[in-house]
Phi, psi and omega in degrees: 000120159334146165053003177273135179312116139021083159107000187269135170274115185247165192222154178293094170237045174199118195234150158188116162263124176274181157315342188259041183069359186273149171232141196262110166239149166229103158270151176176165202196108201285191166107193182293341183273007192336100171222117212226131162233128157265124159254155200229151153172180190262326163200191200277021177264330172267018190282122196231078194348126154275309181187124184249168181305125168116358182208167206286138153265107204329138199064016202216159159240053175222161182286123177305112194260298204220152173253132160244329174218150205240164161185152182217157167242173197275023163281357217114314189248178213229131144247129205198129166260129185224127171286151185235147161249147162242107174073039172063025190233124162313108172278004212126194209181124168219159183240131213242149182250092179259140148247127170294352164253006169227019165120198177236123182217219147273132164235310141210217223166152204262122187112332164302148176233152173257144198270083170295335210186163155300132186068358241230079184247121199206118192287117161296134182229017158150170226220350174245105179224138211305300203278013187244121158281099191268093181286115193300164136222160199217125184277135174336342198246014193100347199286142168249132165251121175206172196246137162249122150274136199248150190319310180266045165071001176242141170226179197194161204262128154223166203264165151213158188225130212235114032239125192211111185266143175046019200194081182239148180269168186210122163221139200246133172219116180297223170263316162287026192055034163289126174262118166203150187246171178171169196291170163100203203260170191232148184285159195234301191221149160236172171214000000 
């Protein structure tokens, strides 16, 4: 695999072909060597790192340490939650977003804080919960969903729409449907 260490043997745990034939892999290889990467191409001759362990994450200034649950769509793009280090110290947890014309990027990261409601701010403290499988999903059209825990014990489901660079909508819909936007990714639900 491009960009991969030398001499490492990797296993799949992740295949996805689209329609226009590019494929989506998720690699990776336990152990003291620990290392996990997504690769994108039309064949193995265009196969190319979207982004690997061991190297910066995009929008942050720390390093991608581990991936834990993925999605990709028949566009092309990829979501994925991943933990970060800064200066060899656990940073966190963040959910990273690819398209192929524009990259890889940040949609948000544990410390972010949301706008729920009026006067209503509220700090993500994870994106990753122990008793869940939290798998993002991300729909054809782009849409991404994922669950957030919040700082007061309350948590929520929220959309991002990938690829919207530096300009993600946010909308909250309660128990009563209340809607409201403002940049950053949007709560669908809370509890």
């Amino acid at each position: 695999m491009p960009g991969a260490p030398s001499g490492t043997t990797l296993g799949a745990s992740l295949v996805h072909v689209d329609p226009s034939g590019r494929f989506t892999l998720g690699a990776g290889v336990s152990g003291p060597d620990h290392f996990q990467g997504f690769w994108q191409g039309a064949s193995a001759a265009d196969l190319h790192p979207i982004v690997m362990t061991g190297g910066p994450a995009p929008g942050t200034n720390d390093t991608l340490d581990f991936i834990h649950t993925a999605a990709v769509n028949d566009a092309g793009q990829l979501a994925f939650v991943g933990d970060l280090t800064l200066n060899g110290t656990a940073d966190g947890t963040g959910i990273f977003a690819y398209d192929p014309a524009i990259g890889l990027q940040l949609i948000a990261r544990i410390g972010d804080t949301v706008h729920v409601g009026p006067g209503d701010v509220r700090t993500i403290s994870a994106l990753v919960h122990p008793d869940l499988f939290d798998t993002p999903a991300l729909s054809d059209t782009g849409t991404l969903l994922f669950r957030v825990d919040f700082t007061d014990g309350s948590s929520g489901l929220m959309l991002a729409d990938v690829p919207e660079p530096e300009a993600l909508s946010l909308v909250i819909l309660a128990a009563v449907c209340l809607v409201r936007r403002r940049t950053g990714p949007t709560i669908v639900a809370q509890s």
